[in-house]
C-alpha positions in Angstrom: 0.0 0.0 0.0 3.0 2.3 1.0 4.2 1.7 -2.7 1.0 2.7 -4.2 0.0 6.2 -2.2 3.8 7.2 -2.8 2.7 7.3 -6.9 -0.3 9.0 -6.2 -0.9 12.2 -7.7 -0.5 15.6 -5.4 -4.6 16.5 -5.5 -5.6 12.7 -4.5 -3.2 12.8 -1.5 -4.4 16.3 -0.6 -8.0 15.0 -0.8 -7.2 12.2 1.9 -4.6 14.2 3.3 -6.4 13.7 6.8 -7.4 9.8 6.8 -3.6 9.6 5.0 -2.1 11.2 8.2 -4.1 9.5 10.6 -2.7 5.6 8.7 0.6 7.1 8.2 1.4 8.5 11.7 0.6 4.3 12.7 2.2 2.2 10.4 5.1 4.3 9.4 7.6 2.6 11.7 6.4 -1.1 10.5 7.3 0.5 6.7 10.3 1.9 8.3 11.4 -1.6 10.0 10.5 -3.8 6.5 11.8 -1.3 3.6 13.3 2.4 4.9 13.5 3.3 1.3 9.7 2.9 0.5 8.8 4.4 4.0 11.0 7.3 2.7 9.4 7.7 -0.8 6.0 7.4 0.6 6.4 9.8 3.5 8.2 12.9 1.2 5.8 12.1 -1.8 3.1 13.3 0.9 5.2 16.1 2.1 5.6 17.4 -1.0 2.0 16.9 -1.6 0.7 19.4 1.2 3.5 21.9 0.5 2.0 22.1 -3.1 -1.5 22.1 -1.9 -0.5 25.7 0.6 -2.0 26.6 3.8 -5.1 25.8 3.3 -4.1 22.1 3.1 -2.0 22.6 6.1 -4.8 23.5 8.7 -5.6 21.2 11.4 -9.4 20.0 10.7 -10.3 21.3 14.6 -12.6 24.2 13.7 -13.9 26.7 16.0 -14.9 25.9 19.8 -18.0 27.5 21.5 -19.3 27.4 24.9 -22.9 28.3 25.5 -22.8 29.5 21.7 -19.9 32.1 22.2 -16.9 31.1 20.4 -14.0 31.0 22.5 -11.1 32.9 21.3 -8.4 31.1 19.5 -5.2 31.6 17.4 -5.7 28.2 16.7 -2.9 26.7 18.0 -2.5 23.9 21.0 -2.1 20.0 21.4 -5.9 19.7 20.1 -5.3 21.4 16.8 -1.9 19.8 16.1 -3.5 16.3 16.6 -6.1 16.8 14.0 -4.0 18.5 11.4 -1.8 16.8 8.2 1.9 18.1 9.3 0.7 17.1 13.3 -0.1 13.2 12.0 3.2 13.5 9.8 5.9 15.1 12.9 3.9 12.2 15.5 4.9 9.5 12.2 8.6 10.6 12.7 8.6 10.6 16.3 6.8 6.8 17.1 9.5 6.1 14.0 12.5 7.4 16.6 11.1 5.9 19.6 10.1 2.4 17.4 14.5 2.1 16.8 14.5 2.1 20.7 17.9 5.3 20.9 20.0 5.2 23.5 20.3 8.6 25.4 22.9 10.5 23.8 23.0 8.5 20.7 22.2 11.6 18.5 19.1 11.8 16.3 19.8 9.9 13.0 20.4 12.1 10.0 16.9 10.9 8.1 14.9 12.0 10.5 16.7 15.1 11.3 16.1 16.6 8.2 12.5 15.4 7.7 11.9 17.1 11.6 13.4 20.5 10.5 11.3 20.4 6.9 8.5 20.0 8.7 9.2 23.1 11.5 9.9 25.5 7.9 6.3 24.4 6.6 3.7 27.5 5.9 1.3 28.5 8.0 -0.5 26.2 10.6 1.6 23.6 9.0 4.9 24.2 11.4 3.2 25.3 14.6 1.3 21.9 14.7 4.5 19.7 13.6 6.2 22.4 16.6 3.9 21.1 19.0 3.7 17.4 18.1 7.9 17.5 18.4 8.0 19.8 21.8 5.8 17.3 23.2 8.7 14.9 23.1 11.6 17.7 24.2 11.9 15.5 27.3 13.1 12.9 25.3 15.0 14.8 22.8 16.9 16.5 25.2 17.9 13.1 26.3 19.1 11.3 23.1 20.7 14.3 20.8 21.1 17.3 23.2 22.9 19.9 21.1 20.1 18.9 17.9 17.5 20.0 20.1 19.3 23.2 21.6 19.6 24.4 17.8 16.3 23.6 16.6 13.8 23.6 19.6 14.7 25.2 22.6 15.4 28.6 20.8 11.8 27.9 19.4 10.6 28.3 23.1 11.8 32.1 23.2 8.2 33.9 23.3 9.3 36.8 20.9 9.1 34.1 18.3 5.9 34.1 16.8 5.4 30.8 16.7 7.0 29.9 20.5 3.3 29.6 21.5 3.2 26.9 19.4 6.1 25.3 20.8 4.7 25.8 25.2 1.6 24.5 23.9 3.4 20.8 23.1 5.4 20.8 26.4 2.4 21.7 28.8 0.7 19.1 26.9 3.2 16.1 27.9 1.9 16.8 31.9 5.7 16.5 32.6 8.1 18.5 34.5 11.1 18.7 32.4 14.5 17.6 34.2 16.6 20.3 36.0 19.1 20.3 32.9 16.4 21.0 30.6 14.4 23.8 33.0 17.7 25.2 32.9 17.7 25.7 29.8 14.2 27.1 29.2 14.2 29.6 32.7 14.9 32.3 31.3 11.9 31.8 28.5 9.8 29.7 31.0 10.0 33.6 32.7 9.4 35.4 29.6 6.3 33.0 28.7 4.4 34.0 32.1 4.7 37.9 31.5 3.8 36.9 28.0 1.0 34.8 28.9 -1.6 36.8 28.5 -1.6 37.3 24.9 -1.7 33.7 24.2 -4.8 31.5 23.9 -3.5 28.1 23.6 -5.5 24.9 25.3 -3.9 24.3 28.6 -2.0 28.0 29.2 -2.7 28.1 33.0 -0.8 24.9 33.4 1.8 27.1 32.8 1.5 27.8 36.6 2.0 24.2 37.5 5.6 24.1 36.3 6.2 27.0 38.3 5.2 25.1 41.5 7.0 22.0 40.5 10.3 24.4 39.9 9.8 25.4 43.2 9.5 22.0 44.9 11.8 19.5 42.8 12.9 16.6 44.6 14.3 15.9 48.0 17.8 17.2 48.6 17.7 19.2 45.2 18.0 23.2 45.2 15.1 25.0 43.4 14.5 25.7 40.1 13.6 29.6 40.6 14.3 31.9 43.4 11.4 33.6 45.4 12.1 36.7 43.3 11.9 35.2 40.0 8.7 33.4 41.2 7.3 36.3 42.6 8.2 38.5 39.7 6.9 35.9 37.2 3.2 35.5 39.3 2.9 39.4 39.4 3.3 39.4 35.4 1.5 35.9 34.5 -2.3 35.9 33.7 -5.1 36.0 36.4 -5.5 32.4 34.7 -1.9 31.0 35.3 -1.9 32.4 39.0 -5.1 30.7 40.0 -3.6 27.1 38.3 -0.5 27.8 40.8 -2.5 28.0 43.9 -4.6 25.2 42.4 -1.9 23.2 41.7 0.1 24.6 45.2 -3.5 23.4 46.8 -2.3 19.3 45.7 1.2 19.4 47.1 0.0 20.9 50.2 -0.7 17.3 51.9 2.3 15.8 52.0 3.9 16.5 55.0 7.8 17.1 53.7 6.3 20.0 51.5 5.0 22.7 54.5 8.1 23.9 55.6 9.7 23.3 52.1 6.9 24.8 49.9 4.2 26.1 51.4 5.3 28.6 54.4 8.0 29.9 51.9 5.7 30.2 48.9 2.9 32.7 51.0 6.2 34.1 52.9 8.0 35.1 50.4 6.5 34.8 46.8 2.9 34.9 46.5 2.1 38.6 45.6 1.4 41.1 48.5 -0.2 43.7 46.1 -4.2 44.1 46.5 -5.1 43.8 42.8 -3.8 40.1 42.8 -6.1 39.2 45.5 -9.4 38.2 44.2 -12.7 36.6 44.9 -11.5 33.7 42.6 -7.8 33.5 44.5 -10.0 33.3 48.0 -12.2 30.4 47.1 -8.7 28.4 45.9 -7.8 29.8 49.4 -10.0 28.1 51.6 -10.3 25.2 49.2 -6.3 24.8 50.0 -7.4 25.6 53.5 -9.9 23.2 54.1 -7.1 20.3 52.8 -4.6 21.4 55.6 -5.4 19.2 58.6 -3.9 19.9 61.8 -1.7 22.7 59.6 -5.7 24.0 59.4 -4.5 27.1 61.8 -1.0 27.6 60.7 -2.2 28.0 57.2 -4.9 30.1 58.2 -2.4 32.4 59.7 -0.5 31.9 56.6 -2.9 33.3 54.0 -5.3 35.6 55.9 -3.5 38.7 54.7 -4.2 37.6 50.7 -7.8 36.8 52.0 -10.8 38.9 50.6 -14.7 39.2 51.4 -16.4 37.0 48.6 -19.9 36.6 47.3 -21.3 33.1 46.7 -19.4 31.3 49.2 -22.5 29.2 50.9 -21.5 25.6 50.2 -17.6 26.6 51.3 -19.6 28.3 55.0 -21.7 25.1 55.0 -18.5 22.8 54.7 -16.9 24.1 57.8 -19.7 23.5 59.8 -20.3 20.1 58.6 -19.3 16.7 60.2 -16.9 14.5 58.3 -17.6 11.0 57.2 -17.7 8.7 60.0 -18.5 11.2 63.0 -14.9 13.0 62.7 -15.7 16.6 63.7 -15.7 19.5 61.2 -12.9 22.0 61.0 -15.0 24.2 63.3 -15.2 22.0 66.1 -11.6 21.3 65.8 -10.5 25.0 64.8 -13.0 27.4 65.9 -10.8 30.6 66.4 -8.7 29.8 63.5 -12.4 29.2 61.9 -13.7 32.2 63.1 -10.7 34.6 61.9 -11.5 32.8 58.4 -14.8 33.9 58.1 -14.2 37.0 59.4 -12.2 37.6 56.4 -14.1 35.9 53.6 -17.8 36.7 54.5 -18.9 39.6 52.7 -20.7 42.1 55.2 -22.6 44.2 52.7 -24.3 41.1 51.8 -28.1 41.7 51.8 -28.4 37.8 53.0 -25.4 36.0 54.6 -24.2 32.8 53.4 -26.2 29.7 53.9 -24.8 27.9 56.7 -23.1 30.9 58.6 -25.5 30.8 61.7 -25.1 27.1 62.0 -20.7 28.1 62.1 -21.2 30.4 64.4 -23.2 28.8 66.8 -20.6 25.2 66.7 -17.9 28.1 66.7 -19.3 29.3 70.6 -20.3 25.6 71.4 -16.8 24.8 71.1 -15.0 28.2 72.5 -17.9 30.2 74.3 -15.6 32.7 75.2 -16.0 34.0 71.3 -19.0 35.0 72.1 -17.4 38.1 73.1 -15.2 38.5 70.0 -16.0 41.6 67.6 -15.9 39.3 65.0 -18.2 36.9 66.2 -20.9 39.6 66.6 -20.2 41.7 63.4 -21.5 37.6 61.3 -23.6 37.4 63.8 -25.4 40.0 63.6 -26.2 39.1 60.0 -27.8 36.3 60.8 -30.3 38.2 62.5 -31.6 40.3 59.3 
């Protein structure tokens, strides 16, 4: 079959260029393993194809995405479009082809497919920015087997004042993986430049953006960080309201193992979660005392911790009701364990100019005196209270 597409004529391959892709992305490394010279033939002949065919047979076949009817903004790049586009199907060929000749780290990429990768990445259009983030997606791997091939042609790709480095952040968020300290080391100073840059870009997974900063910032044991507090800082004052959320998200699942307080936690509210009023937000309390709630017995340390970056919030019933609510199998609720750690919470979240308070907030309050009557007396205490009285 190889033998037959690669004499094909240009228009019929650009008329199956999709379903074409899709076949040859699977069994190019079989062709490869049983006659390199017809996998060869085959693969260019389809190359060649879509470079005739322009840039209108180089767009992935993902079209627009809408939510509720409104079309979401897009520049059209990210993992989804490159995984439904011609030159995405044709750079994933190439690399299950590497992976399929089982390389040895730093055995150097071999010379057929060096020059097949870097025709792809000069393709017009939507044609290189998919192949770019089909072939980040692998830079773990990359950096592994030919390091200096992949400093030259894709970590400079990574620098956002390249047009097409969105392209390129979109295919490493999309592997979920941290790269290696050698390799962050290499992309810091971009990884920096993408979360100022951040907010012009529109690519499917962006915010994760702010995971890698947290994992930078916690590698593993006995290993220095990635960042220093001012980078970190610096970078979360210029990411996107999107990307800082994801961090405290992301902060939110480290935050239960034990080794990562002292490590992560106190030194990332210390020291590099912004102090400035505009970056606290209704949205960055609610991940707040989410994270909060997760704590355990570091419930009132981390209380302490965050207050300060705390701010009143509309539409926090089921978070008031949660603190007041028994756990699973009669283990008491935060408030019972907590209350003037609980009380200092509300106190800070709980909007006052509410017309209604939150559902739940009377049932707190009252576990919250049950437990430490002598709150009763607090300021606090009386200022929610007295909203449950309206």
């Amino acid at each position: 079959m190889a033998e037959v597409v690669a004499t094909a004529p240009p228009a019929l391959l650009n008329a199956v260029r999709f379903e074409l892709g899709h076949w040859i992305s699977s069994h190019l490394p079989k062709i490869d393993h049983r006659n390199r010279k017809i996998a060869w033939k085959l693969y260019d002949r389809v190359v060649t194809a879509l470079e005739q065919g322009g840039s209108e047979s180089l767009k992935s076949g993902l079209g627009t995405t809408s939510v509720g009817g409104v079309e979401i903004p897009s520049n059209r790049m990210g993992i989804n479009y490159a995984i439904n586009s011609p030159s995405g199907d044709l750079a994933q060929a190439l690399i299950n082809v590497l992976f399929a000749r089982k390389p040895k780290p730093n055995q150097r990429l071999a010379a057929d497919l060096k020059k097949r990768i870097q025709r792809l990445l000069k393709l017009a259009g939507e044609g290189s920015q998919n192949a770019l983030t089909i072939v980040a997606r692998q830079i773990h791997a990359l950096y592994v087997i030919d390091r200096t091939w992949t400093k030259k042609h894709l970590l400079l790709r990574f620098d956002p004042t390249d047009p097409i480095a969105e392209a390129a952040w979109a295919g490493l968020i999309a592997s979920m993986q941290m790269p290696s300290p050698a390799l962050f080391k290499e992309l810091k100073l971009n990884f920096l430049k993408a979360t100022a840059t951040s907010s012009k870009w529109t690519f499917e997974g962006l915010s994760h953006l702010g995971d890698l900063l947290i994992l930078a910032l916690n590698p593993p044991s006995r290993q220095r960080t990635l960042i220093s507090s001012e980078e970190a800082r610096d970078a979360l004052r210029k990411a996107s309201p999107e990307i800082r959320q994801q961090a405290l998200f992301f902060l939110r699942s480290q935050a239960s193992q034990s080794r990562d307080w002292k490590r992560l936690i106190v030194p990332f509210f210390r020291n590099i979660w912004p102090r400035e009023r505009k970056f606290q937000t209704q949205e960055t309390s609610h991940t707040l005392v989410m994270f909060l709630e997760d704590l355990g017995p570091h419930f009132p340390d981390g209380v302490d911790l965050v207050s300060a970056y705390l701010v009143p919030s509309a539409n926090i019933d089921v978070l008031v009701y949660q603190f007041g609510k028994d756990k699973s199998g009669g283990r008491p609720s935060i408030t019972t364990k907590y209350p003037f750690a609980t009380l200092t919470l509300l106190s800070k979240v709980v909007d006052e100019t509410l017309q209604h308070p939150p559902y739940g907030l009377s049932a707190v309050l009252s576990k919250i005196v049950e437990v430490a009557p002598e709150l009763r007396h607090d300021e606090r205490w009386q200022r929610l209270h007295r909203m449950t009285l309206t």
